[in-house]
C-alpha positions as CSV (number, residue, x, y, z in Angstrom):
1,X,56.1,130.5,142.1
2,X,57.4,127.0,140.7
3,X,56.4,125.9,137.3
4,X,54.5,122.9,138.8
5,X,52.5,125.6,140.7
6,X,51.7,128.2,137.6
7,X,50.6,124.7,135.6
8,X,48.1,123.8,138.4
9,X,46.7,127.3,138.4
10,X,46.6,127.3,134.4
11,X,45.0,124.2,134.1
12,X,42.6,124.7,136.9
13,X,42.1,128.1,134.8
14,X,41.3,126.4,131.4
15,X,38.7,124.0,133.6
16,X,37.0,127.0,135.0
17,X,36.4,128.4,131.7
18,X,35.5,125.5,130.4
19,X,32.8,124.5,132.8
20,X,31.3,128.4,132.2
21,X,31.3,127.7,128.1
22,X,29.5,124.1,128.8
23,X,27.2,125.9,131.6
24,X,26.4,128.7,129.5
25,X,25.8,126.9,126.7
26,X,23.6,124.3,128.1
27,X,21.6,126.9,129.6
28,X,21.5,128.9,125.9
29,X,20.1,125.7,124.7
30,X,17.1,124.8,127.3
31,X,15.9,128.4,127.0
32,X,16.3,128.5,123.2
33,X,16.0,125.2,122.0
34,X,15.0,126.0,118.6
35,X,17.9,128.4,117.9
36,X,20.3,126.7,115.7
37,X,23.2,128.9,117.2
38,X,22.8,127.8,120.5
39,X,22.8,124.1,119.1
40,X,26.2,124.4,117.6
41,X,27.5,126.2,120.6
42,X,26.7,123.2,122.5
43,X,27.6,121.0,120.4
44,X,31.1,122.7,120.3
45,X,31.6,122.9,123.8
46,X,30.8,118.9,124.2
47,X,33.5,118.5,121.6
48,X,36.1,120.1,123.6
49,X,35.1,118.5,126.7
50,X,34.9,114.9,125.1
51,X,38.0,115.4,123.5
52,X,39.9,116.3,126.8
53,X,38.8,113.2,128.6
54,X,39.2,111.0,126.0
55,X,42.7,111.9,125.3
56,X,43.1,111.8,129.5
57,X,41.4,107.7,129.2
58,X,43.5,107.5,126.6
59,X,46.9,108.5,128.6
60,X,45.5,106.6,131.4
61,X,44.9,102.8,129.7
62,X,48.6,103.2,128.0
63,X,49.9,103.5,131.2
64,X,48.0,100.5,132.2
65,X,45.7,102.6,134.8
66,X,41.6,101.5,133.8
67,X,39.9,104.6,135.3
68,X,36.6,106.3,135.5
69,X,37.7,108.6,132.4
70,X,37.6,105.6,130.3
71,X,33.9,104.6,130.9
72,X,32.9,108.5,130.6
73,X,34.3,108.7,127.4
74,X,32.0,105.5,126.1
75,X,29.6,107.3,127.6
76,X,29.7,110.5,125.8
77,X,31.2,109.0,122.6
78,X,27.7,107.2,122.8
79,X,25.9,110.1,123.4
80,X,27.6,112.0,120.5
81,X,26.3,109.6,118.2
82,X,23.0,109.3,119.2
83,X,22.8,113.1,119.2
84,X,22.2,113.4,123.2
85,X,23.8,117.2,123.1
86,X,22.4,118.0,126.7
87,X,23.6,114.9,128.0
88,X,27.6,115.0,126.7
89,X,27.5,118.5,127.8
90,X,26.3,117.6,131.7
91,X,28.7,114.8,131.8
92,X,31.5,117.0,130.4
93,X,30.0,119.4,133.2
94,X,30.1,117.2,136.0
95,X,33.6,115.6,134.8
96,X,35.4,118.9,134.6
97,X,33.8,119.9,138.0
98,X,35.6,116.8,139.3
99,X,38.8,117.9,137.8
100,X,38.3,121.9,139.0
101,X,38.1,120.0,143.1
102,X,41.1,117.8,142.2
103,X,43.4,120.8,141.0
104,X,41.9,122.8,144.0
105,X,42.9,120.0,146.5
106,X,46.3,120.4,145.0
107,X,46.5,123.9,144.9
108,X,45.6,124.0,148.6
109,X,48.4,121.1,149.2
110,X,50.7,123.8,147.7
111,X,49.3,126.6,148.9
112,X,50.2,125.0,152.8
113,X,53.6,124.1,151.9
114,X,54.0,127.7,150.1
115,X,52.7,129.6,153.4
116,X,55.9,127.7,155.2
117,X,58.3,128.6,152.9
118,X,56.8,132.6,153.7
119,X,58.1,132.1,156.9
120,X,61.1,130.7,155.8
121,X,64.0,133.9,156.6
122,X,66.3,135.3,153.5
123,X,68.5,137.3,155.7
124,X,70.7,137.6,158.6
125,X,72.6,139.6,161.0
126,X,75.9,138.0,162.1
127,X,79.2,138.9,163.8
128,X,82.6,139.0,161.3
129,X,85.2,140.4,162.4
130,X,83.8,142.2,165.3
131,X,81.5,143.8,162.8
132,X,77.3,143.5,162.9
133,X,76.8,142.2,159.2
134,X,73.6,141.4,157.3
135,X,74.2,138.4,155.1
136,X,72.1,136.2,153.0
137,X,70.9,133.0,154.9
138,X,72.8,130.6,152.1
139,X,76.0,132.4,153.6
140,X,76.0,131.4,157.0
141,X,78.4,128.6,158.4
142,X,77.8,126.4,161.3
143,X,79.6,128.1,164.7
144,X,79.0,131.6,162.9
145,X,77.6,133.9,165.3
146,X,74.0,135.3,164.4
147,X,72.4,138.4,166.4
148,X,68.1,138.1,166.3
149,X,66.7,141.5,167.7
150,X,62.9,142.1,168.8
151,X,61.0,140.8,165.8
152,X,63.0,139.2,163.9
153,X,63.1,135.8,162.7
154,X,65.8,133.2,163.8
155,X,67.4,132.0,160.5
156,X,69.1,128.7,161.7
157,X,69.0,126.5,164.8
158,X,71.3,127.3,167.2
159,X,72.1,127.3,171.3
160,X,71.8,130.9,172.5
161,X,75.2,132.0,174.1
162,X,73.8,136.0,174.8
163,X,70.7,137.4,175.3
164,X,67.5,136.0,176.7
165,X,63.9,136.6,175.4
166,X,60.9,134.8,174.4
167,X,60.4,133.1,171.6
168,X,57.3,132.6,169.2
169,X,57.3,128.7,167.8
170,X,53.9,128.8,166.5
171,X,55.3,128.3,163.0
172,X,56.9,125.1,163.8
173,X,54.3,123.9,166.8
174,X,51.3,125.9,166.3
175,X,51.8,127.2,169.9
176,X,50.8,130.7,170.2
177,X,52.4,131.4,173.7
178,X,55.8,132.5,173.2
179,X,58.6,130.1,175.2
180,X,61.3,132.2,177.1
181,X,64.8,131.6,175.9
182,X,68.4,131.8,178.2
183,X,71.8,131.7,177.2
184,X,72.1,127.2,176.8
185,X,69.0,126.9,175.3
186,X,68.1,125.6,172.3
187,X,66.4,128.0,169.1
188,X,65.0,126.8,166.1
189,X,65.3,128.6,162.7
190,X,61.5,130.4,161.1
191,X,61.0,131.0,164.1
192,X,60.6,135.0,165.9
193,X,62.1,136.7,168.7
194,X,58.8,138.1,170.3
195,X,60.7,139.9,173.3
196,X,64.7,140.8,174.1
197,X,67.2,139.6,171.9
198,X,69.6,136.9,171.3
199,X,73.3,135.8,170.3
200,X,73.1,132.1,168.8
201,X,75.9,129.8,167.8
202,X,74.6,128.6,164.5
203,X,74.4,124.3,164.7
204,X,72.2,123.4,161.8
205,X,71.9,125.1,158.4
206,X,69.9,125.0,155.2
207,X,68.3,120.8,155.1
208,X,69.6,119.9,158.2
209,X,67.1,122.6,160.3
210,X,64.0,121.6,161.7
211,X,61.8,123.4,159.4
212,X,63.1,122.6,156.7
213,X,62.8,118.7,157.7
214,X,59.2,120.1,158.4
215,X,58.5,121.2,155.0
216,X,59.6,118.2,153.3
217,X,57.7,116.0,155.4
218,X,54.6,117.7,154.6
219,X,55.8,117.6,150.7
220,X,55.8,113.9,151.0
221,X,53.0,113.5,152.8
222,X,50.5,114.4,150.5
223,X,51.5,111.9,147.6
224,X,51.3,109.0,150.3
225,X,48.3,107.4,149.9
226,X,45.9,105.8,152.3
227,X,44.9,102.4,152.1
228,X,41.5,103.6,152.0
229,X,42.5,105.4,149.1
230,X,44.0,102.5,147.3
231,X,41.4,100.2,147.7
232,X,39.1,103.0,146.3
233,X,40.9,102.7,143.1
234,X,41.0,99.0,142.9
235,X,37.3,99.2,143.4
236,X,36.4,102.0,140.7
237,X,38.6,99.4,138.3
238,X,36.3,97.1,139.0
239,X,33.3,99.2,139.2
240,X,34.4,100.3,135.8
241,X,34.3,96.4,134.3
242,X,31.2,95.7,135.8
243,X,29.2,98.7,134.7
244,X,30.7,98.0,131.1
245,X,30.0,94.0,131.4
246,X,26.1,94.4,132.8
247,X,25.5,97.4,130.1
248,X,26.8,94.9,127.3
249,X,24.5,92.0,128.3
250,X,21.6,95.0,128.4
251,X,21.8,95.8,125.3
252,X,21.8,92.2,123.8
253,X,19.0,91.1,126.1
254,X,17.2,94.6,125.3
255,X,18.4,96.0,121.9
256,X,17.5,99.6,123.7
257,X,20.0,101.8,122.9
258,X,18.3,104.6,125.2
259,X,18.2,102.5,128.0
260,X,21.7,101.3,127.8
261,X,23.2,104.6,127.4
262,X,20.9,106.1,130.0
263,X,22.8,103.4,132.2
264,X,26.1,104.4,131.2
265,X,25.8,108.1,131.2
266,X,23.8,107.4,135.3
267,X,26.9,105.2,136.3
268,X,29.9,107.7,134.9
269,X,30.9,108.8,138.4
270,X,33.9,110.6,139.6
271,X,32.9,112.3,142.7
272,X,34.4,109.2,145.0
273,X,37.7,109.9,143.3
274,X,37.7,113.5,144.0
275,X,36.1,113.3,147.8
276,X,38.5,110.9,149.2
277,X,41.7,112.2,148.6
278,X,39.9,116.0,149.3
279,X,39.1,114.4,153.3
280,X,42.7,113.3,153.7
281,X,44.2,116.0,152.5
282,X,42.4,118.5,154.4
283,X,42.9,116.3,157.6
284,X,46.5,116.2,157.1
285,X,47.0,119.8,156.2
286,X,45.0,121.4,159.6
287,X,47.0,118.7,161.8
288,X,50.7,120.1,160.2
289,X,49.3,123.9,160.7
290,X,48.5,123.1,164.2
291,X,52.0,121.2,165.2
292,X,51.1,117.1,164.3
293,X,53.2,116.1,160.9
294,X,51.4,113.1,159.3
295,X,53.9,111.5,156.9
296,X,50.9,110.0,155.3
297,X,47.6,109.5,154.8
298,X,48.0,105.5,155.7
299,X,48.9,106.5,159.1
300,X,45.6,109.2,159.7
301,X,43.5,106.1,158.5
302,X,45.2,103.4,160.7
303,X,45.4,105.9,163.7
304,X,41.9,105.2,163.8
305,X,42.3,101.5,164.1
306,X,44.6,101.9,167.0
307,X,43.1,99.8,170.2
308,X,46.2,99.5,172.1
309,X,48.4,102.7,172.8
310,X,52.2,102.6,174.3
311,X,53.6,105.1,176.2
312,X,57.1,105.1,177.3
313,X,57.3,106.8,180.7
314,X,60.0,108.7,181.5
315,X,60.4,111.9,178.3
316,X,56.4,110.9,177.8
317,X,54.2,110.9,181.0
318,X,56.7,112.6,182.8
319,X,58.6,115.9,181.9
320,X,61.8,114.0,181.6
321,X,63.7,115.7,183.6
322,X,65.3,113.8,186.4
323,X,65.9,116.3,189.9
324,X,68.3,115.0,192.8
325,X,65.8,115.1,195.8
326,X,68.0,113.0,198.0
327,X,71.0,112.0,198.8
328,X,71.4,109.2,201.5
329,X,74.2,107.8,202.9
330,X,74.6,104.4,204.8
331,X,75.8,104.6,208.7
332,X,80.0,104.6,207.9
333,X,79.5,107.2,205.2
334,X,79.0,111.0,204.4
335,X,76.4,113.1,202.0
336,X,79.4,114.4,200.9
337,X,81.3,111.2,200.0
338,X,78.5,109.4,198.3
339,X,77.6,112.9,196.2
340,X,81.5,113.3,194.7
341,X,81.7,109.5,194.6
342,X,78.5,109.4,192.6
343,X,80.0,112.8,190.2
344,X,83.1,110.6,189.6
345,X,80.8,107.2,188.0
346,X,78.5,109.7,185.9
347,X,80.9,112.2,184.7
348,X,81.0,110.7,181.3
349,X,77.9,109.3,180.9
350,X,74.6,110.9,178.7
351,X,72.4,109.0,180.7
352,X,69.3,111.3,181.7
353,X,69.7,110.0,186.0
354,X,74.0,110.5,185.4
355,X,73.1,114.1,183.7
356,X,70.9,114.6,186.7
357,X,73.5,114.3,189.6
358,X,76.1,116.2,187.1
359,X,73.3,119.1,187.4
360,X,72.7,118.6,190.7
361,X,76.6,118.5,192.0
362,X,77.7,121.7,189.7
363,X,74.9,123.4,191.8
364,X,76.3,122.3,195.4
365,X,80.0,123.4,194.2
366,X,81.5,120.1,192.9
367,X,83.5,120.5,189.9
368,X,83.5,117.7,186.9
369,X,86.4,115.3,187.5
370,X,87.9,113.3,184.6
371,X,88.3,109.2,185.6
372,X,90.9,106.9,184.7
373,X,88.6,104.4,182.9
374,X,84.8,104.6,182.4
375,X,82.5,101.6,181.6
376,X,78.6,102.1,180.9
377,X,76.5,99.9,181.0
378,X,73.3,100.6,179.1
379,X,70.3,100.0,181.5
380,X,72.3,99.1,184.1
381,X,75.1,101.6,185.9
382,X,78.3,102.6,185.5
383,X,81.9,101.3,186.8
384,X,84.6,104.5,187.0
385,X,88.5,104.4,188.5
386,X,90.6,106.6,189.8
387,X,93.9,106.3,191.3
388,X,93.3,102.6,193.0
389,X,89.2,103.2,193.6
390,X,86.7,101.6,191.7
391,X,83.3,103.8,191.9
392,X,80.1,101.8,190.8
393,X,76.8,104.1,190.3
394,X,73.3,102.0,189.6
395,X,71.0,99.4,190.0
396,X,71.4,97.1,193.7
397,X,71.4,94.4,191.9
398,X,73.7,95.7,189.3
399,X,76.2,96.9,192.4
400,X,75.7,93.2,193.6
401,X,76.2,91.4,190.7
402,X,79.9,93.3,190.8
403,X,80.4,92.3,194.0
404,X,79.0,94.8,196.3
405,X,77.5,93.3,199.3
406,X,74.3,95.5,200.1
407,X,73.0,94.8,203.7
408,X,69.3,94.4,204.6
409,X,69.2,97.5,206.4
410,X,70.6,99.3,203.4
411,X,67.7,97.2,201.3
412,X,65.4,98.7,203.8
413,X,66.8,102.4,203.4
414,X,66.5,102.0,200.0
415,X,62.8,100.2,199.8
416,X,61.2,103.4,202.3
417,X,62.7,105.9,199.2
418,X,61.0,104.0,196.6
419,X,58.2,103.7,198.6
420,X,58.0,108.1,198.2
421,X,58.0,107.5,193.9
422,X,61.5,108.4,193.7
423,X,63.9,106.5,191.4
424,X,67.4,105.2,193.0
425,X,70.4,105.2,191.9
426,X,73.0,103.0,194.6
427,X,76.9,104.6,194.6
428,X,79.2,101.5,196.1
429,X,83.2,102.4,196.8
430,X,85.8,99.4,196.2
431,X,82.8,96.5,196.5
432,X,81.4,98.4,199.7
433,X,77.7,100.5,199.6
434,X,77.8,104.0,200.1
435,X,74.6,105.4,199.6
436,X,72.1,106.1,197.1
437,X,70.9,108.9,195.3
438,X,67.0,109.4,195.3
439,X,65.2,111.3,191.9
440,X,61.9,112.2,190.8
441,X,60.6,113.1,187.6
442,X,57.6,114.8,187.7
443,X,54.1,113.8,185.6
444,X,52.7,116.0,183.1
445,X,49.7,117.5,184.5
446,X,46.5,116.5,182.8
447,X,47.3,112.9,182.1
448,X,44.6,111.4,184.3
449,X,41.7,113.7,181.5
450,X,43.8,112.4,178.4
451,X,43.6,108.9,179.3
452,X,39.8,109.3,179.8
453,X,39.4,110.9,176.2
454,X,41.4,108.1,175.0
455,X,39.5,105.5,176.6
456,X,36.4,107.5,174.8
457,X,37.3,107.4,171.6
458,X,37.4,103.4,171.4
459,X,41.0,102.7,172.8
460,X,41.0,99.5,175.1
461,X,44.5,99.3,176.3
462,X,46.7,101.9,177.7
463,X,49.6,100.7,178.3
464,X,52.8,101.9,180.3
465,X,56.7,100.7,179.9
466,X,59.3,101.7,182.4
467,X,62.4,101.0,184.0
468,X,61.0,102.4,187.4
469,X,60.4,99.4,190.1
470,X,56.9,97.5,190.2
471,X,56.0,99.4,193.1
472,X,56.4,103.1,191.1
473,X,54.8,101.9,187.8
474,X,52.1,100.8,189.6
475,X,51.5,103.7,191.5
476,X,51.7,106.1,188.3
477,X,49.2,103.8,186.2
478,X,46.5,103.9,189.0
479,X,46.9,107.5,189.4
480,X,46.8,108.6,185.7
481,X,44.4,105.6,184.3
482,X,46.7,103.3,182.5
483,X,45.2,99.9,182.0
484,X,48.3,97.9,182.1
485,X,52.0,98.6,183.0
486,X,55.4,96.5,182.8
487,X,58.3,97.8,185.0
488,X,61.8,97.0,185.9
489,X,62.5,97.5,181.8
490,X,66.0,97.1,180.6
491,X,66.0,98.9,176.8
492,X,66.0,95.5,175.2
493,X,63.2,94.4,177.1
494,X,60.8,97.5,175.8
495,X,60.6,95.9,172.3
496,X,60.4,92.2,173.2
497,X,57.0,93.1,175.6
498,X,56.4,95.8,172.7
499,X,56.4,92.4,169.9
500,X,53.9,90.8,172.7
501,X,51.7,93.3,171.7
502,X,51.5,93.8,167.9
503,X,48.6,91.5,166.0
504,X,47.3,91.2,162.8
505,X,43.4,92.1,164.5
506,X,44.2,95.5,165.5
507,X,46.6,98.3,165.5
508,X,48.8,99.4,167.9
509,X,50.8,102.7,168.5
510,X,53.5,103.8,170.8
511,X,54.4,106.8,171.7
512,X,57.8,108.3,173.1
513,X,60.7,110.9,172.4
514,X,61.8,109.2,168.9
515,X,65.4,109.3,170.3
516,X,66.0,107.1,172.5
517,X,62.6,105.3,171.5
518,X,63.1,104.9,167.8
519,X,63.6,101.5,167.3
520,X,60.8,101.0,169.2
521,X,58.3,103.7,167.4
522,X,59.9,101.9,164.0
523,X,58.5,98.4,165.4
524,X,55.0,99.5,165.8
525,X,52.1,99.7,163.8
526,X,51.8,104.2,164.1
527,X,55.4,105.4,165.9
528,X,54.2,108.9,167.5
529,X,57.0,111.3,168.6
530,X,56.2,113.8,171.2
531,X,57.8,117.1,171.4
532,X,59.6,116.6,168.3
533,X,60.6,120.1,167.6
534,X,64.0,119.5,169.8
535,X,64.7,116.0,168.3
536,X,65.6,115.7,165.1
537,X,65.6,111.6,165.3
538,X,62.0,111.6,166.6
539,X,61.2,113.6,162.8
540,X,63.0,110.7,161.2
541,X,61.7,107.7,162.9
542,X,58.2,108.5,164.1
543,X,55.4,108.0,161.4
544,X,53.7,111.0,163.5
545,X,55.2,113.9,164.9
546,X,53.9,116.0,167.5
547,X,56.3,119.6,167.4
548,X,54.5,120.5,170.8
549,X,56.1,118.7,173.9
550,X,52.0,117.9,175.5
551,X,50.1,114.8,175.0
552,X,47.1,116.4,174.4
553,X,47.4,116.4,171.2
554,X,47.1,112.8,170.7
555,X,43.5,112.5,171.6
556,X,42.8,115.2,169.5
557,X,44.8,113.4,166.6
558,X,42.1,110.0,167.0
559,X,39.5,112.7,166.8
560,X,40.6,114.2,163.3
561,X,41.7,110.5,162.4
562,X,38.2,109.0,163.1
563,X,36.0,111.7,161.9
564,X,38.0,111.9,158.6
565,X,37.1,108.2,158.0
566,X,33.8,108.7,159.3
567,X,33.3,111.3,156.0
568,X,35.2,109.3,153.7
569,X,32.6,106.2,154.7
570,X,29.5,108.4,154.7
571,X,30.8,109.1,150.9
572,X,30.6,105.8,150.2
573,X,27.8,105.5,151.3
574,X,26.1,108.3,149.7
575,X,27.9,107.4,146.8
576,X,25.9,103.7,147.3
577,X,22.5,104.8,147.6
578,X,22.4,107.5,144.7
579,X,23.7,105.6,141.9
580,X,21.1,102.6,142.9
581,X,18.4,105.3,143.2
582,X,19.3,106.7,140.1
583,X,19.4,102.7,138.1
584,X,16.5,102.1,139.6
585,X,15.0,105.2,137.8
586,X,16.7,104.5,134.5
587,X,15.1,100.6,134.8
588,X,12.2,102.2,135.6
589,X,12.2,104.5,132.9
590,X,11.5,107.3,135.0
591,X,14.8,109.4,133.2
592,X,16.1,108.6,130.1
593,X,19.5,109.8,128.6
594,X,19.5,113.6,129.2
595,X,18.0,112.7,132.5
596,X,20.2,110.5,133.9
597,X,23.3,112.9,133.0
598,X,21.7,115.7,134.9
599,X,20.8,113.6,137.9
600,X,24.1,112.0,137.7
601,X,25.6,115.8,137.4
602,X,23.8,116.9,140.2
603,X,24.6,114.1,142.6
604,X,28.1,113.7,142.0
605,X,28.5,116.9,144.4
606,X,27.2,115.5,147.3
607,X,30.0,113.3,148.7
608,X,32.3,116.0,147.7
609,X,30.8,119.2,149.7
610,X,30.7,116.5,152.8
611,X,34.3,116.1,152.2
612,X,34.8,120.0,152.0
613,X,33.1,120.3,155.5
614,X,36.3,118.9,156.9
615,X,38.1,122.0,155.8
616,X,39.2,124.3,158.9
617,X,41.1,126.9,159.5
């Protein structure tokens, strides 16, 4: 346990015993009001109390902070000297209570990140020198070769190279279903081996591991505050003024002490300091245990300001995986030609369509050639060379703009493929067409039923960018329920449409694979990265980041964001309506001094059990 821990848990101990003396006491005092014992035992226990929020006021106004504590100890400082024993005690009561959900709130913070770090392997079993070794995990070097048997858990992230069995990742994606792993595939460290086992090529080790970027996220995201929260302190600063300026011009227009400190001791409130940050925190906490990491609780609040969501199509609606369905030649050509012509202008490109034919001609026996000269083109195509050809792989207009003269009956070809949803990708040979290869990328099932929840919880725009042809985005936004689409996208043009969006009215959010979509997610009001567990960019850039690859998590995510805010406004409210029910009983002179601390005791736990109901498992 870290010091900063055991001091949480010793303080929240001292404030536990301490609310039990000033509970006991008081108690001891309103059955035996006449003993003198149970006098001084109160009076005692108000001392103690008083004296540790006077010295916390104290601390606070040095550091230039005016809080709640400073008004609470006029308060009881007043009571002390007008002999009001009940009163300092409730107040000390109802202050220390406050304190006891504020170290609990932090505990439980801890206690979430703590219940990673269990997870967290200390050991494992790796090849040296032909040998099967058990090491400890600080040991182990990236390419090392690690061996994870039935139930153990993978210590780094790594590609498997032997073995194949399925994997449990509900530690890092709150998935219970286990995913089946292969030898190419991709394993995550804290993570266990449910079935088989596996040989993995150590990549990432220690900091640079997904979990551990997971862990420190949701270290940070708890001292992030909300702008909800901020505000709240600005206003209790100038609560605090208020109360003190009205209770002075009281007493000079009154001269009743009794009234006057019956104001104070109704208007010393901490339970809106304690019930906000207790809602956020709990929000934040149940969305990391179930595979969303909120790096704040600015971006939970603004999520539920969002009225215009952006989705990036391909990696986001679809599964992001391009398949060859097609390959056409033109009239003077062969499959055959335009296939190894197209492996020759992809072969060194990372493009997600040139990995796609790569895939697709490995499969049909064509080995991966090495050009000449390569030139990409981002958004575009590609120009290759080899011996005296020139190969050119992508757009028709890109193939014409180098001087490839595409026929209308190759336009027509070309226009009945896109009219099936596929994607095209043109191959021309020293300036003359080939072909084209057709691909499809399929959509994630269920989209239609998220954009519908979506459209529920108050989200007026939907909207879809893609590179696809007008024809293919439109056909996709009718299907699934998108409310407005812009295709024929180069990269650059994602963020200037994505700038025609953002206002100063409302918020808008985008959501996309936080690779090849960061600077966009970075541009936007909430950047959401989906199926983040397998890119570590989309951790860095995204302000939220959903482990699981399935978008339907993100209506789920409004949900939690709008009902957290919902809570935090019914506190406010609540908080509203009792203190004016309980001034307009001190004015009234309904309660005096003892009774406005035990109505103001007794209150002060409302907001905070309706911030406790947001607690789930």
């Amino acid at each position: 346990m870290k010091v900063e821990d055991k001091n949480l848990n010793l303080f929240l101990g001292l404030d536990i015993c301490l609310a039990a003396l000033l509970l006991a006491t008081t108690f001891s005092h309103w059955w035996w009001p006449a003993v003198t014992l149970s006098e001084a035992l109160l009076i005692g226990a108000g001392l103690i109390g008083t004296l540790f929020v006077v010295i916390s006021a104290i601390k606070m106004t040095i550091s230039g902070r005016v809080s709640i504590e400073l008004l609470a100890s006029i308060a009881l400082i007043a009571s002390l000297v007008e002999g009001e024993w009940v009163s300092v005690a409730l107040i000390n009561l109802m202050i220390t209570a406050a304190r006891i959900f504020s170290r609990f709130v932090a505990i439980r913070s801890h206690s979430a990140i703590a219940s990673l770090l269990k997870i967290r392997p200390i050991s494992a079993k790796i090849e040296r020198g032909g040998k099967l070794v058990e090491v400890p995990v600080e040991q182990i070097k990236v390419g090392d070769l690690v061996v994870v048997e039935l139930g153990d858990k993978v210590p780094v992230d790594g590609i498997t190279t032997q073995g194949e069995g399925a994997v449990s990742q509900a530690s890092l994606t709150g998935e219970s279903l286990p995913v089946n792993k292969k030898i190419g595939d991709e394993v995550y460290g804290s993570t266990i081996v449910a079935s088989g086992s596996l040989v993995i090529r150590v990549e990432k080790i220690g900091a640079d591991t997904t979990f551990e970027k997971i862990i420190k996220l949701v270290t940070e995201s708890q001292g992030n505050k909300a702008r909800i929260h901020a505000l709240g302190d600005i206003f209790a600063k100038w609560y605090l003024i208020g109360t003190l300026a009205v209770v002075v011009v009281i007493y000079f227009i009154t001269r009743e002490t009794s009234l006057v400190l019956a104001l104070l001791l109704v208007s010393c409130a901490d339970d809106i300091a304690v019930a906000t940050p207790l809602a956020l925190s709990s929000a934040i906490t149940h969305s990391a245990k179930h595979g969303a990491i909120i790096k704040g609780s600015d971006y939970l609040e603004g999520l539920a300001k969002v009225r215009t969501i952006i989705f990036d199509k391909t990696g986001t609606l679809t599964r992001g995986e391009l398949k060859v369905v097609e390959v056409h030649s033109f009239l003077r050509s062969e499959e055959k030609t335009v296939l190894e012509s197209a492996v020759w202008g992809t072969s060194m490109s990372h493009h997600p369509v040139s990995e796609a034919i790569s895939r697709y001609a490995t499969e049909q026996g064509f080995s991966t050639p090495n050009p000449e000269e390569f030139k990409e083109y981002s958004g575009e195509g590609t120009i290759a060379k080899r011996s005296d050809d020139e190969i050119i792989i992508g757009r028709p207009s890109f193939l014409e703009k180098e001087g490839v003269k595409v026929t209308a009956l190759d336009l027509e070809e070309i226009e009945k493929a896109r009219a099936k949803g596929h994607s095209i990708v043109m191959v021309g040979l020293n300036k003359q067409p080939l072909g084209f290869i057709a691909l499809a990328d399929e959509l994630r099932p269920g989209l239609a039923g998220i954009m519908a929840e979506l459209k529920k919880s108050g989200i007026k725009h939907l909207v879809m960018l893609t590179g696809d042809n007008e024809k293919i985005a439109k056909e996709v936004a009718d299907k699934i329920g998108i409310t407005d689409y812009h295709a024929n996208l180069l990269p650059a043009d994602k963020l200037t449409y994505l700038k025609k969006y953002l206002n100063k009215k409302t918020k808008v959010a985008m959501v996309g694979d936080g690779v090849n979509d960061a600077p966009a997610l970075t541009l936007v009001d909430i950047g959401i990265a989906m199926g983040a567990i397998g890119a570590p960019a989309a951790i860095e850039s995204a302000d939220i980041a959903l482990m699981k690859d399935d978008l339907a998590q993100l209506p789920e995510l409004v949900s939690i964001s709008k009902h957290t805010l919902s809570v935090i406004y019914q506190n406010l409210i609540i908080w509203g309506v009792v203190n004016a029910l309980g001034l307009i009983l001190v004015f009234a002179h309904v309660i005096g001094p003892t009774g406005a601390a035990a109505y103001n005791f007794l209150t002060d736990f409302i907001p905070i059990l309706n911030s406790i109901r947001l607690f789930r498992d």
